[in-house]
N, C-alpha and C positions, 0 to 999 in steps of 0.2 A: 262621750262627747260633752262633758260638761264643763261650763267656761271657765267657772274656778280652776278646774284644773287645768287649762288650758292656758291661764292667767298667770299657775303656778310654770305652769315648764317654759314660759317666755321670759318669766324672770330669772329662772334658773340659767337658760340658755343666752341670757346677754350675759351676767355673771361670768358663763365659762368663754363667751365671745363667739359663742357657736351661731353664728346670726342666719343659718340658713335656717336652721330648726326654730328661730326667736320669730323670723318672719312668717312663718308657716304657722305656728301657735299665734301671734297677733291676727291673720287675715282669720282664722279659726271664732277666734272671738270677737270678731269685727272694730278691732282698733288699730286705726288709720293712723293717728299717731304716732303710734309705736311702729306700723311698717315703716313711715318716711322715715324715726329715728335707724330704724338699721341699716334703708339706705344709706342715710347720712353716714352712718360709724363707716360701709363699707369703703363708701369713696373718703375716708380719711387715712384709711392704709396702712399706719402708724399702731402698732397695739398699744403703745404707751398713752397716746391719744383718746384712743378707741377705751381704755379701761380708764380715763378720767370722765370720759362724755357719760360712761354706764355709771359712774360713782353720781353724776349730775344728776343724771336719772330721777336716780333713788334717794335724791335729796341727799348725801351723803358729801354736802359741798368742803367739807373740811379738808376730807381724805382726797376730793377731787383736786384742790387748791395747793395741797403737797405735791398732787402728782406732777400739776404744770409745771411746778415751782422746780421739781427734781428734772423734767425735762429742760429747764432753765425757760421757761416760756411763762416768762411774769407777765407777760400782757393778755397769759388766755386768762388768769387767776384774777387778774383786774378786770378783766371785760364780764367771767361769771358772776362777778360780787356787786359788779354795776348792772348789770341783769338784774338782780336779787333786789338791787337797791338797797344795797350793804354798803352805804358809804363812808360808813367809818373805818371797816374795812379796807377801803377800795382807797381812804385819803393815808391810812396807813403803808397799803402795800407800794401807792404809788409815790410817797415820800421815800422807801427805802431803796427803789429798783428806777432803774433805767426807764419813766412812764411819759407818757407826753404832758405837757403845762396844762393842757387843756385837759385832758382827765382830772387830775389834782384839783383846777381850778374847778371842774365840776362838782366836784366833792364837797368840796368848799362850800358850796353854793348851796348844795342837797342838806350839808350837814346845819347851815347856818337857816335853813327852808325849815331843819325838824325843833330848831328852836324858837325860831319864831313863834311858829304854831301853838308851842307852850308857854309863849309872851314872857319868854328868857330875852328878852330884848339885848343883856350884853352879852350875851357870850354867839347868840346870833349874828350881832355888829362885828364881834371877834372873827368869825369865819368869812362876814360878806368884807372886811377889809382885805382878809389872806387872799381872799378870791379876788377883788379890783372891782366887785360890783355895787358900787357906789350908789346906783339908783336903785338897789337892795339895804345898803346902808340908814337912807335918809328917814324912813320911818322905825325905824329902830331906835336912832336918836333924838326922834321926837317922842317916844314912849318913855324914853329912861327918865 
């Protein structure tokens, strides 16, 4: 009854998707977390689903982000990488797929927010123009 081990057969056991044996190893080592996750996986029903959520897990966002992508569900892969606050990512994936204005424009926003911060004043101005945030703009071009 040791938790390491314990720790080990809950990771093995979402791996294989065996979630009965993942929840029983989680309530073992008292991680709460990890049971709601397997509720969560159960009620999405879908294995193709259920083996990107387990790739999310384990921080394995790459291979998660193909999976979406193969189920054609560009807006789960969008919504992870904005989770992440992956927005260059997130301004990439949503330029090439089917994403809402508003996503994109948030990207914008995020990506022109990481430049600021480093007092890249143009290429900051560059993203808060793509975006339409104007009253993001105006101190931008009073630093240039």
């Amino acid at each position: 009854s040791h938790p390491r081990l314990w720790g080990l057969l809950s990771e093995a056991a979402l791996e294989k998707l065996d979630f009965t044996t993942a929840e029983r190893a989680f309530v073992k080592t008292g991680d709460y977390n990890g049971v709601q996750l397997v509720k969560r996986l159960n009620q999405l029903g879908d294995k193709a689903k259920q083996r990107a959520e387990v790739a999310v897990y384990f921080k394995r966002f790459d291979e998660a982000e193909k999976a979406y992508k193969d189920m054609d569900r560009l807006d789960l892969a969008i919504d992870m990488r904005a989770r992440l606050g992956d927005w260059f990512r997130v301004m990439h994936l949503a330029s090439s797929g089917a994403s809402s204005d508003h996503m994109l424009k948030t990207a914008y926003v995020n990506i022109g927010d990481y430049y600021y911060d480093r007092l890249m004043w143009q290429k900051a101005n560059q993203y808060y123009v793509n975006a339409g945030a104007v009253d993001k703009q105006i101190p931008c071009l009073y630093f240039m």
